[in-house]
Structures are given as C-alpha cells and as structure tokens.
N, CA, C and O atoms as a GROMACS GRO file, in nm:
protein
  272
    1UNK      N    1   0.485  -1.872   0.857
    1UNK     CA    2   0.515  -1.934   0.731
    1UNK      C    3   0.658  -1.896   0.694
    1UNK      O    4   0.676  -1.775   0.678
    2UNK      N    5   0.747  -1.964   0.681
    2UNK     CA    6   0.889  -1.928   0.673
    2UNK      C    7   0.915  -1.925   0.516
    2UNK      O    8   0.819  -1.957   0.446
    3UNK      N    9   1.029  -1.892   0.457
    3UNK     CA   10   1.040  -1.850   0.332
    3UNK      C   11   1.004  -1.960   0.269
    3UNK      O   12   0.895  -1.951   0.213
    4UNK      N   13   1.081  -2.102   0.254
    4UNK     CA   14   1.040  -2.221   0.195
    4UNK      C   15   0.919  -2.230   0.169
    4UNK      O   16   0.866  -2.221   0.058
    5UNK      N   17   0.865  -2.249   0.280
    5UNK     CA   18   0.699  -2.250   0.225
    5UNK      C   19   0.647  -2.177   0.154
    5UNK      O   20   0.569  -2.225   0.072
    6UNK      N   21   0.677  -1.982   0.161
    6UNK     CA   22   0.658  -1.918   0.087
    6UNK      C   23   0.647  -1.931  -0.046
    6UNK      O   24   0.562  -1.892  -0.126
    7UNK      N   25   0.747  -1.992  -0.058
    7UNK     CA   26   0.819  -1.980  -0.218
    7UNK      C   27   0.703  -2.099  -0.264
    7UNK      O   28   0.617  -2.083  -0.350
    8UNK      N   29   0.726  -2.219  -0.184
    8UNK     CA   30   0.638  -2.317  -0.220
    8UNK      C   31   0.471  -2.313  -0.301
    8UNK      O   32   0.416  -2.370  -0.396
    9UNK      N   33   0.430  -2.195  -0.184
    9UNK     CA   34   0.291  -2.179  -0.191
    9UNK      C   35   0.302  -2.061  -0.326
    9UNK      O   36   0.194  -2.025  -0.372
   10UNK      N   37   0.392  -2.020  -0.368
   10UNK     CA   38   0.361  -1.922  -0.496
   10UNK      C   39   0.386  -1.991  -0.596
   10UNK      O   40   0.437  -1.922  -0.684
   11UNK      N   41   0.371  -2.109  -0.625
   11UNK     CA   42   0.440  -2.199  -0.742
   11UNK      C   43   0.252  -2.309  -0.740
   11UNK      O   44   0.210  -2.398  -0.814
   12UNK      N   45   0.203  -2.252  -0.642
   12UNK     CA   46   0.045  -2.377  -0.651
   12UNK      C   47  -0.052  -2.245  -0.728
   12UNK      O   48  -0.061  -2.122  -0.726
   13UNK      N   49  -0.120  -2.385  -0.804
   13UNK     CA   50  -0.261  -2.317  -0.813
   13UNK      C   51  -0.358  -2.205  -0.739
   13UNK      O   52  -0.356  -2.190  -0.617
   14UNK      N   53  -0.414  -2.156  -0.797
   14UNK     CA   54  -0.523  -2.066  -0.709
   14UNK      C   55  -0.674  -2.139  -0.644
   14UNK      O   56  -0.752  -2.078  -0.570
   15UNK      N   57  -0.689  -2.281  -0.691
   15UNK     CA   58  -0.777  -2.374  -0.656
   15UNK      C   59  -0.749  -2.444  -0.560
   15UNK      O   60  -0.830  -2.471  -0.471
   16UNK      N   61  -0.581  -2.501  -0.566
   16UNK     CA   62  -0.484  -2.556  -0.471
   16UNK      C   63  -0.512  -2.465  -0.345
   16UNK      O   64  -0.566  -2.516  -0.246
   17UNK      N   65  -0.476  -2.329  -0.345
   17UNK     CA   66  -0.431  -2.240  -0.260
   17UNK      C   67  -0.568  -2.247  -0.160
   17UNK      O   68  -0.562  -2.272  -0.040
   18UNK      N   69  -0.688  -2.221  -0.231
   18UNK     CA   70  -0.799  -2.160  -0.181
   18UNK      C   71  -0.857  -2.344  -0.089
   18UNK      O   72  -0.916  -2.363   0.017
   19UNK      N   73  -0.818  -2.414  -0.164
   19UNK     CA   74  -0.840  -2.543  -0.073
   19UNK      C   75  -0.740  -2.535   0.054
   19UNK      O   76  -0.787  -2.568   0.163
   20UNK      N   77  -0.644  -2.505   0.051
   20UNK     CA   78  -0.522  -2.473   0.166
   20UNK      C   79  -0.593  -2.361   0.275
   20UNK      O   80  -0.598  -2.375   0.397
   21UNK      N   81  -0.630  -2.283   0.222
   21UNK     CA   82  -0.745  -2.208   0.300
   21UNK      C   83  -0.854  -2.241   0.390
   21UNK      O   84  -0.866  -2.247   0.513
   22UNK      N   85  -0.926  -2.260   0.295
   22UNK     CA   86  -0.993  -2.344   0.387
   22UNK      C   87  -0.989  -2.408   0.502
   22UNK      O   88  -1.057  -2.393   0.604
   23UNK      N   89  -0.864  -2.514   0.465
   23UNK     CA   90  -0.877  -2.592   0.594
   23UNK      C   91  -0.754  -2.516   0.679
   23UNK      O   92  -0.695  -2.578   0.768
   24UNK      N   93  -0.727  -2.407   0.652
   24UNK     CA   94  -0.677  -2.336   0.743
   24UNK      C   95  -0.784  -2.269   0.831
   24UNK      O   96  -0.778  -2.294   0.951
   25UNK      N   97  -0.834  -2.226   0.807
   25UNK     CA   98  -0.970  -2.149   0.845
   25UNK      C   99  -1.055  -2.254   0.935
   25UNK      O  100  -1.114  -2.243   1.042
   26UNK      N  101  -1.038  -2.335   0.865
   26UNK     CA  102  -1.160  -2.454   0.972
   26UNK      C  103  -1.038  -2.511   1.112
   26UNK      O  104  -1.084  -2.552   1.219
   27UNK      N  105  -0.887  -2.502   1.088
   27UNK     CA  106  -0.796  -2.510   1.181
   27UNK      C  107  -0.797  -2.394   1.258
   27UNK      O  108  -0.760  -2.429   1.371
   28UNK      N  109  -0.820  -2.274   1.257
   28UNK     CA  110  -0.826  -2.216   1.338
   28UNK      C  111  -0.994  -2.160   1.400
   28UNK      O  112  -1.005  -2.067   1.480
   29UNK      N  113  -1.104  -2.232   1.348
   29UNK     CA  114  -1.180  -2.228   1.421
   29UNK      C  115  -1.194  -2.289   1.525
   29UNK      O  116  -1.232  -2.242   1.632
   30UNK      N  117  -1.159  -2.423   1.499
   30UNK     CA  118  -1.118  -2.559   1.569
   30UNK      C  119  -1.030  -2.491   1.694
   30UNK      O  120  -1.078  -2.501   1.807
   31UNK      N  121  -0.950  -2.448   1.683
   31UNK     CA  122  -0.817  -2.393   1.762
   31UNK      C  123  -0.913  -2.300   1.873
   31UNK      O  124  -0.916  -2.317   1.995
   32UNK      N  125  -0.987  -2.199   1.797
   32UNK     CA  126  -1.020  -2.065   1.844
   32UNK      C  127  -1.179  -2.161   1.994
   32UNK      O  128  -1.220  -2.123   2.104
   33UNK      N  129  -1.214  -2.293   1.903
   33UNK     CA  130  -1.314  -2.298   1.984
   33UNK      C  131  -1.263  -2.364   2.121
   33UNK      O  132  -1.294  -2.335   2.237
   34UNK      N  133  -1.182  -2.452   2.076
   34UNK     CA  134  -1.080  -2.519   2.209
   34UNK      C  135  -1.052  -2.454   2.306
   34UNK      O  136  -1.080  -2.480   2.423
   35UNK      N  137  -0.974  -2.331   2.253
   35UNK     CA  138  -0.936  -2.211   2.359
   35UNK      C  139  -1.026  -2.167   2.446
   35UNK      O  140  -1.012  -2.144   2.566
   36UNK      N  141  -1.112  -2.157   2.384
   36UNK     CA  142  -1.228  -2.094   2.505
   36UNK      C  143  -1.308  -2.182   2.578
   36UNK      O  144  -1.392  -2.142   2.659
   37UNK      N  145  -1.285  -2.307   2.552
   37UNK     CA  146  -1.326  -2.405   2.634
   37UNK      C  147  -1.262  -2.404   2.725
   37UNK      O  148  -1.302  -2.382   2.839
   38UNK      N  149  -1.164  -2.424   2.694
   38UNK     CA  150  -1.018  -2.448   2.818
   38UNK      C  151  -0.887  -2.406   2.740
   38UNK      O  152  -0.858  -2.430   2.623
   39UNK      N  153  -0.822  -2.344   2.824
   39UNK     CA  154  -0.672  -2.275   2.756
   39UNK      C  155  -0.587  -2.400   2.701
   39UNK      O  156  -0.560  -2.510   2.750
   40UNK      N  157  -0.559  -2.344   2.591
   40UNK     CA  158  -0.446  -2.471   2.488
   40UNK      C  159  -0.304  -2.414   2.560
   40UNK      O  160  -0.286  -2.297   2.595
   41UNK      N  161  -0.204  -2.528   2.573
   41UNK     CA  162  -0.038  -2.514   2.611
   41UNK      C  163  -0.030  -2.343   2.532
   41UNK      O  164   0.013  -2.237   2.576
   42UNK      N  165  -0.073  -2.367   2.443
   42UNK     CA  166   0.036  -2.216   2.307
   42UNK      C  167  -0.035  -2.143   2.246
   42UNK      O  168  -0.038  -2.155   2.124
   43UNK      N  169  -0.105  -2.055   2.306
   43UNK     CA  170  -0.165  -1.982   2.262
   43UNK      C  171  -0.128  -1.898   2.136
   43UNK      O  172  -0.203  -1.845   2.054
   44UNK      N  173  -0.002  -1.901   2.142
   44UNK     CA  174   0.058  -1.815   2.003
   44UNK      C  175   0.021  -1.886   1.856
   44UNK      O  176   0.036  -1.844   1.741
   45UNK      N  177  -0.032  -2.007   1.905
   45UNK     CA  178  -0.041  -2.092   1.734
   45UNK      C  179  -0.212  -2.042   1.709
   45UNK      O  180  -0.294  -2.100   1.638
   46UNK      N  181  -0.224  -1.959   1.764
   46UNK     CA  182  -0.364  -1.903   1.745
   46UNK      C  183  -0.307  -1.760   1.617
   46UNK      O  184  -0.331  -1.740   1.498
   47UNK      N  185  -0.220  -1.683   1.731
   47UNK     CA  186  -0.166  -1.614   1.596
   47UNK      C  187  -0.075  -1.612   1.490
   47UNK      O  188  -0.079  -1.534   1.395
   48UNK      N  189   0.007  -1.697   1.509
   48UNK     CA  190   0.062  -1.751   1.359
   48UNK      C  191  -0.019  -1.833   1.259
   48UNK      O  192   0.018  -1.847   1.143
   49UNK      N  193  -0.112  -1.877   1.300
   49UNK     CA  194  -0.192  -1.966   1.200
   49UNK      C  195  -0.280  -1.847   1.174
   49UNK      O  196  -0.381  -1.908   1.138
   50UNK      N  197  -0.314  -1.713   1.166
   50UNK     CA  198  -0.457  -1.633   1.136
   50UNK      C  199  -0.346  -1.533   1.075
   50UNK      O  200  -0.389  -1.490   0.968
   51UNK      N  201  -0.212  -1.480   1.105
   51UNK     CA  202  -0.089  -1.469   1.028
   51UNK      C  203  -0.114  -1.537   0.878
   51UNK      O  204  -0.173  -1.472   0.792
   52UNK      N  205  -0.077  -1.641   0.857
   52UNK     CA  206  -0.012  -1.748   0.785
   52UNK      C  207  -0.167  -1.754   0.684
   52UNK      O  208  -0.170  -1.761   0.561
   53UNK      N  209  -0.292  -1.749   0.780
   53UNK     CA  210  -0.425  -1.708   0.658
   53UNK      C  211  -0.412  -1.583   0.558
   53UNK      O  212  -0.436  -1.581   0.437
   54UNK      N  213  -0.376  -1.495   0.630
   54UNK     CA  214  -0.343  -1.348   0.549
   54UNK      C  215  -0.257  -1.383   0.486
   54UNK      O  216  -0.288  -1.361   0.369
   55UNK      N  217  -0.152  -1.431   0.493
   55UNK     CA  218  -0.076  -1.436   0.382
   55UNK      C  219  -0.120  -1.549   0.260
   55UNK      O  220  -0.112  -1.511   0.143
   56UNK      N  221  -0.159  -1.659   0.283
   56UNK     CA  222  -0.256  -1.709   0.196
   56UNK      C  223  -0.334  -1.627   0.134
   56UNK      O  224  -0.333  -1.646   0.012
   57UNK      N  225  -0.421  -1.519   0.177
   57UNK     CA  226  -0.540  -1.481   0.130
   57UNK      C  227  -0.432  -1.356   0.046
   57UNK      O  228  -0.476  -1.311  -0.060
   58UNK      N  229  -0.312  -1.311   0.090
   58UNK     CA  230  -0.208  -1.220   0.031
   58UNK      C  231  -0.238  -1.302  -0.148
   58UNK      O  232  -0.294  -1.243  -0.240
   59UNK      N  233  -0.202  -1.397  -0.152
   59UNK     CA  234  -0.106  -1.466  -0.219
   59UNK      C  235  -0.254  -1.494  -0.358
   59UNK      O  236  -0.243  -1.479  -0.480
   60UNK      N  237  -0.368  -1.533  -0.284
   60UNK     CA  238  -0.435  -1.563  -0.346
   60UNK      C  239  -0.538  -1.438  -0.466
   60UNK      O  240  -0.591  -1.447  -0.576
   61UNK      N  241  -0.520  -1.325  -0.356
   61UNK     CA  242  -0.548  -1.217  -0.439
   61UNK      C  243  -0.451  -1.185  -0.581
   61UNK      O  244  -0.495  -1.154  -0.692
   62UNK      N  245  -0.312  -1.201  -0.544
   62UNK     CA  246  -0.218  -1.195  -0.634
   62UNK      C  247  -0.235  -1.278  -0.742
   62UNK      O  248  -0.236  -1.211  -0.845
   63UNK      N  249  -0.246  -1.372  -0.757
   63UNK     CA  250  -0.269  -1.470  -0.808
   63UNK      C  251  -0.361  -1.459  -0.923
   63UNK      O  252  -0.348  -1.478  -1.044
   64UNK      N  253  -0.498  -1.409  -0.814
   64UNK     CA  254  -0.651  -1.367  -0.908
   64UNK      C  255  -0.579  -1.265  -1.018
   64UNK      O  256  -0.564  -1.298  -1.135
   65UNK      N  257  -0.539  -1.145  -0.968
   65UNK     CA  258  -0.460  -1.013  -1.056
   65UNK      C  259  -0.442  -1.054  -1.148
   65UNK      O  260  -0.501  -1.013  -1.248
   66UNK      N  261  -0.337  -1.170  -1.151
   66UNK     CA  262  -0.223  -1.186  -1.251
   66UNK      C  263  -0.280  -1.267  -1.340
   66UNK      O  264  -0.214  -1.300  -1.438
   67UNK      N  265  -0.394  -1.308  -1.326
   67UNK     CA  266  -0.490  -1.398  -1.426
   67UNK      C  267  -0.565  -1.339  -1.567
   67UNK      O  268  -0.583  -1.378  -1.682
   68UNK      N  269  -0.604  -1.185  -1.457
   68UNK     CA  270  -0.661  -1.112  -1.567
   68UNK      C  271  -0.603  -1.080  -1.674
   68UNK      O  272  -0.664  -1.017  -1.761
   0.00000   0.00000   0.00000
C-alpha cells in the first residue's frame, strides 16, 4: 500500500474500510486457494496483499479508538 493510498484510506469511513476488508480477505483466500492448486506467476502478491490487510485492520482499530 504506498503512501497515496494510505492517506486515502484514513480519510474513509470505518464501514467503508471494513467493506474494503473484506473483500480483501476473500482476495486473498481466492489467491491462497489458487496457489495450492497450481503455483500463480507471483507469489509475492500473496504477501503484499495479507501486508496491506494488517494495515487495513491497523487503520480500522484506530479509527474504532478515536470514536470513543
């Protein structure tokens, strides 16, 4: 997730965010089940996308905090 986006994703909702999740999560199941079927070209987009969840799930905790 490069800074742009960063910045991007701290300016959305926490409903927004957690929907962004999601289908991050269902993208890397998708990803994770492929792989073990048969090897994908890039294996690395396995770990930048489970990266890029943590920082979502970073962002979304923050978020919750700052509500209270």
């Amino acid at each position: 997730m490069k800074t742009k986006t960063w910045i991007e994703n701290k300016e959305l909702s926490i409903a927004e965010l957690e929907a962004k999740l999601s289908s991050m999560q269902d993208e890397i199941f998708k990803l994770k089940f492929r792989h073990a079927a048969s090897p994908i070209k890039n294996p690395l987009l396995i770990r930048t996308l489970r990266r890029d969840i943590a920082r979502m799930k970073t962002l979304v905790a923050q978020k919750k905090k700052e509500s209270k």
